[in-house]
C-alpha positions as CSV (number, residue, x, y, z in Angstrom):
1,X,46.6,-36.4,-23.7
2,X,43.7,-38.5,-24.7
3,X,40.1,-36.8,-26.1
4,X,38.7,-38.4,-22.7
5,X,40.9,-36.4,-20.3
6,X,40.5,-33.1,-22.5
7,X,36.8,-33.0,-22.7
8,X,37.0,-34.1,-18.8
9,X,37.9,-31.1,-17.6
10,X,35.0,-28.6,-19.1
11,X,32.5,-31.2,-18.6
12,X,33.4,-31.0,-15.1
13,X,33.1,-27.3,-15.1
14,X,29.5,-27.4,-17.3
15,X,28.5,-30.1,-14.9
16,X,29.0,-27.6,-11.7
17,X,27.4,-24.3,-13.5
18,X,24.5,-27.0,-14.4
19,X,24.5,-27.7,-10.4
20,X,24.5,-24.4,-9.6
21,X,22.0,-22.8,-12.2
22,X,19.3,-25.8,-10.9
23,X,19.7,-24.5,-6.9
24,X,19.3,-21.4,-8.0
25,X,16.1,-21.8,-9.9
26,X,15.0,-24.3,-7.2
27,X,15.8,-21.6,-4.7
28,X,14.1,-18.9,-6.8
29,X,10.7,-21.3,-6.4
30,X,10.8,-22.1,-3.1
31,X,11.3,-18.8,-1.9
32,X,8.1,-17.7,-4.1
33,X,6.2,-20.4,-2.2
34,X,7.2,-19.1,0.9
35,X,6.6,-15.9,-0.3
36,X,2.8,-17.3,-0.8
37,X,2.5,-18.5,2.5
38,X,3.1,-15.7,3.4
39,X,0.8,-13.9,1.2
40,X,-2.2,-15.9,2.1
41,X,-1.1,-15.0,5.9
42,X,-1.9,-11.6,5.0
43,X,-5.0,-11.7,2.8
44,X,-6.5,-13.2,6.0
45,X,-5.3,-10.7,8.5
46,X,-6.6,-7.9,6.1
47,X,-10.1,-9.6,5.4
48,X,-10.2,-9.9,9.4
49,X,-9.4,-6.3,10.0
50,X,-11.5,-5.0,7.4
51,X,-14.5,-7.4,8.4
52,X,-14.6,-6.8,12.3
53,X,-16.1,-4.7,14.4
54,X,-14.4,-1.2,14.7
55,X,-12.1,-0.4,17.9
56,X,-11.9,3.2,19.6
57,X,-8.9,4.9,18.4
58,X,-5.6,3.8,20.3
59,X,-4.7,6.4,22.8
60,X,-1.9,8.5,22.3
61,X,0.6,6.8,24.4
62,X,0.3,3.9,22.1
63,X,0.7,5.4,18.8
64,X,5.1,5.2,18.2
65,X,3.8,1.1,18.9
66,X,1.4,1.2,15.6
67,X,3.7,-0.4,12.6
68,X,2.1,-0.6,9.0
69,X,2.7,-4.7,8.8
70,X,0.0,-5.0,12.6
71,X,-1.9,-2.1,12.2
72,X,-3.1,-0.6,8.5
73,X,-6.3,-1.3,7.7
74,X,-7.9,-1.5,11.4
75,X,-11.2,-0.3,11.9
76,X,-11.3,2.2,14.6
77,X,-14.0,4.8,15.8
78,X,-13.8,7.7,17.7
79,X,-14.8,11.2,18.3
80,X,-13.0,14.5,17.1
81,X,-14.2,17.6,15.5
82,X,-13.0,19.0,12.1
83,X,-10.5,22.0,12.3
84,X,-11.2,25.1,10.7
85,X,-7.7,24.8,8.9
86,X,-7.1,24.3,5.0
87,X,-7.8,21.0,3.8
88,X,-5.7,19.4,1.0
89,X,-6.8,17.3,-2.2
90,X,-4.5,14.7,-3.1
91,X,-4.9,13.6,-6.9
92,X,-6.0,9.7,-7.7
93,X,-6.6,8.5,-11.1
94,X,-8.8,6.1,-9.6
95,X,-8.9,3.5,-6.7
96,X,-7.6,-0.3,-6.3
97,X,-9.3,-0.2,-3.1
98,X,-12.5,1.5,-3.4
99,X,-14.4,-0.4,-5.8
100,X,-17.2,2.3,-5.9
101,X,-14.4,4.9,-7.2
102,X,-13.8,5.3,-11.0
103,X,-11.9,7.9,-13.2
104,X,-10.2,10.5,-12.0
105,X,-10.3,13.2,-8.7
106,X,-8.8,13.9,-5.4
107,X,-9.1,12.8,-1.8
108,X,-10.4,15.6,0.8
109,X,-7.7,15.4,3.6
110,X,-8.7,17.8,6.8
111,X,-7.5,18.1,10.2
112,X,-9.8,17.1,13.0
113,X,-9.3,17.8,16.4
114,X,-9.6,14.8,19.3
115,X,-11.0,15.5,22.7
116,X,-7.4,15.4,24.3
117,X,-6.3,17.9,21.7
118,X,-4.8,16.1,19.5
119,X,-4.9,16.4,16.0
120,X,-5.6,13.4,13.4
121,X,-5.8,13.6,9.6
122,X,-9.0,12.7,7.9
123,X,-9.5,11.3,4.1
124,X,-12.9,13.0,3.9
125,X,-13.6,10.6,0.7
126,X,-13.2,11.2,-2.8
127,X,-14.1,14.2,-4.7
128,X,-14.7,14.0,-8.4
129,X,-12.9,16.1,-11.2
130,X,-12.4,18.7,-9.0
131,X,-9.0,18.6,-7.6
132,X,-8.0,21.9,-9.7
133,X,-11.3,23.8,-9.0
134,X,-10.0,25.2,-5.6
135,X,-13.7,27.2,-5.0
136,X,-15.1,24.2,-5.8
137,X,-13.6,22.1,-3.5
138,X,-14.0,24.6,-0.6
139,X,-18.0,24.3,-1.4
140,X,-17.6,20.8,-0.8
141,X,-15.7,20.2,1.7
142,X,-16.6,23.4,3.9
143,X,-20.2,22.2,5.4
144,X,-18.6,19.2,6.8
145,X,-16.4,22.3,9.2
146,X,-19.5,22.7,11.7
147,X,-17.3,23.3,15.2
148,X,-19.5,20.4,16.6
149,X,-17.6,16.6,17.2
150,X,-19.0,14.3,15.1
151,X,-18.0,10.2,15.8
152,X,-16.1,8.9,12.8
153,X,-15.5,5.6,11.6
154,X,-12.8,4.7,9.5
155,X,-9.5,2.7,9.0
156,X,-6.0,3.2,10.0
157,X,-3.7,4.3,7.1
158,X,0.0,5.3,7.0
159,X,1.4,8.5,5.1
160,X,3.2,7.6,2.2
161,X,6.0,9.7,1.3
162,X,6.2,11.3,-2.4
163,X,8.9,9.4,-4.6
164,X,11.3,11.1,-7.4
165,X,8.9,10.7,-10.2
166,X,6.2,11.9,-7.9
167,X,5.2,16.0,-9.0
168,X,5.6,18.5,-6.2
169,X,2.7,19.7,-4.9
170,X,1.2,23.1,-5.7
171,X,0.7,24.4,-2.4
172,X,-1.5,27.2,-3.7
173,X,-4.3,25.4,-4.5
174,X,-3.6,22.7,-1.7
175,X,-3.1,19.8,-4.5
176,X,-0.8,17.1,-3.2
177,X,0.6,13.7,-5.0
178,X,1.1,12.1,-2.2
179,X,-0.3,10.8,0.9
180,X,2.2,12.6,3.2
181,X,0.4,13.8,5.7
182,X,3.9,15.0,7.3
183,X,4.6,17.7,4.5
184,X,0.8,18.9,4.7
185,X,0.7,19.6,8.7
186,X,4.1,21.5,7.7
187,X,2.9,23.6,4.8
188,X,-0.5,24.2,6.3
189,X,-0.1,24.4,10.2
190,X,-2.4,21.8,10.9
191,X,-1.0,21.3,14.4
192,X,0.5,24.8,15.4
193,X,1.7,22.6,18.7
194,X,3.2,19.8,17.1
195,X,1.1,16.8,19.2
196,X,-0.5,15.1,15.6
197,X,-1.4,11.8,15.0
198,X,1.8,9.6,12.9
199,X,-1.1,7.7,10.9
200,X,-4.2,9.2,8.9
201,X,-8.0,7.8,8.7
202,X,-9.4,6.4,5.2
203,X,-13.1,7.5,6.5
204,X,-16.0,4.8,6.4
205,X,-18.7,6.8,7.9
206,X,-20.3,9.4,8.3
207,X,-21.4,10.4,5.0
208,X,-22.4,13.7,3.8
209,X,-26.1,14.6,3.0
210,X,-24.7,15.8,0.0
211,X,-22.5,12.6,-0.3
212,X,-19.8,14.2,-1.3
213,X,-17.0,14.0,0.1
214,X,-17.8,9.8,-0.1
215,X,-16.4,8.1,2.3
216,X,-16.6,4.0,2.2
217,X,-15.8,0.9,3.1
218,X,-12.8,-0.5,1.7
219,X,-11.6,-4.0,-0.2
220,X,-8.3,-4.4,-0.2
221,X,-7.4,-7.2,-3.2
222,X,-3.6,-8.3,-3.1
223,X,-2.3,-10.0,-6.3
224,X,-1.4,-13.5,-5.7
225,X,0.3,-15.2,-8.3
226,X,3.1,-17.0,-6.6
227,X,2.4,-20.1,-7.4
228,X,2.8,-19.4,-11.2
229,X,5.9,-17.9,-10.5
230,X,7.1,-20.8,-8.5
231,X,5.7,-22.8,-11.4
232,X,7.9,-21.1,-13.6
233,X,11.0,-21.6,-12.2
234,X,10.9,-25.1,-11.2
235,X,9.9,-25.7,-14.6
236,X,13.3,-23.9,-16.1
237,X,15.2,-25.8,-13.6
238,X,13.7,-29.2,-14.9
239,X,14.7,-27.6,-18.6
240,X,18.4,-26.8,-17.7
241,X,18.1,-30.2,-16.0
242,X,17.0,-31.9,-19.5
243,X,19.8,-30.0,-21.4
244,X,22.3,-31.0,-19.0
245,X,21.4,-34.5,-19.6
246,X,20.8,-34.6,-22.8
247,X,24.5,-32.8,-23.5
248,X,26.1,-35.2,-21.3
249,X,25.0,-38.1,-23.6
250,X,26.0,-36.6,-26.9
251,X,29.5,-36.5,-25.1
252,X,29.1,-39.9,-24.1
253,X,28.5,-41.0,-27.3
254,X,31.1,-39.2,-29.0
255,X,33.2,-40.9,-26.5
């Protein structure tokens, strides 16, 4: 067997893995272009919901419709009136989407009663280093409890259940980790007849004389870096591309 036909056959081989490894890395950058695309799609969609006018609330009847990918972040208004029901503080070391929050403290979340009956959750705003002060938080969040409606203005959120690494929540002072609005109404009884809203409000307005709770308007800023990932791996396909080649012509050489 000649040195031609027994370098042939993994030269062939190298020449296929070559193939392959370059569709990879070509597929790996197209799809992160794509992948900006739609990125882009929704940074727009998000700037438009947070920027327009709000919307009244969607009735009832519409709410198993709502999805997280349409829906979060739509500015709605309506009218309900706080329950006289524990509220929960949920911890936050700070905020990527409340540029007027820094350091950490909790979110106020309440119950608040529509005119049909129906209960919604409310994030009252932050509170500041005082998520373990339970007697303090009640002094803060407790004027805003008045038995009158009051019109709100906020955006549409969706819970978020509490992962592994996640702590449990100490029920005792109402301290959460989470956003799950599902395992507060459960521990708390904030809707003894079961008809609550699947979705909570992030709450824009009203704010408090004493301004806190503080509510605000949110900026939502999603990391785009696509295109340097895409970047990236066109860039180590043209390398594998170059090594290929230049392998191939130290064989041919040798040959």
């Amino acid at each position: 067997m000649s040195s031609t036909e027994t370098r042939s056959g993994p030269g062939y081989g190298f020449g296929l893995f070559t193939l392959f490894l370059m569709a990879v890395l070509v597929g790996l950058g197209i799809w992160q272009l794509q992948r900006r695309t739609e990125k882009h799609a929704l940074i727009a969609a998000l700037d438009a919901r947070l920027a327009g006018a709000p919307v009244p609330l969607p009735p009832p009847a519409q709410w198993k419709s709502l999805t997280r990918a349409a829906d979060e972040f739509r500015r709605v208004t309506f009218s309900a009136t706080y329950e006289h029901r524990p509220d929960v503080m949920v911890f936050s070391s700070g905020s990527a989407i409340r540029p007027d929050i820094g350091g950490p403290g909790a979110w106020a979340f309440m119950p608040a009663r529509l005119p049909d009956g129906d209960v919604i959750v409310i994030n009252a705003g932050f509170v500041q280093n005082t998520m373990q002060d339970r007697s303090e938080q009640d002094r803060v969040v407790g004027p805003l409890v008045t038995g009158q409606p009051v019109t709100l203005t906020g955006y549409l959120r969706f819970p978020e259940a509490a992962g592994m690494l996640t702590p449990k929540p100490t029920v005792a002072k109402r301290l959460w980790f989470a956003r799950d609005i599902g395992a507060m109404t459960q521990a708390l009884g904030w809707a003894p007849d079961g008809h609550i809203a699947p979705f909570y409000i992030d709450l824009e307005t009203p704010v408090p004389q004493s301004g806190v709770p503080k509510p605000g308007p949110l900026q939502v800023h999603l990391r785009d870096e696509h295109m340097q990932y895409a970047i990236t791996w066109f860039g180590l396909a043209a390398a594998v591309l170059i090594a290929f080649g230049v392998w191939w012509r130290g064989q041919r050489v040798r040959s």
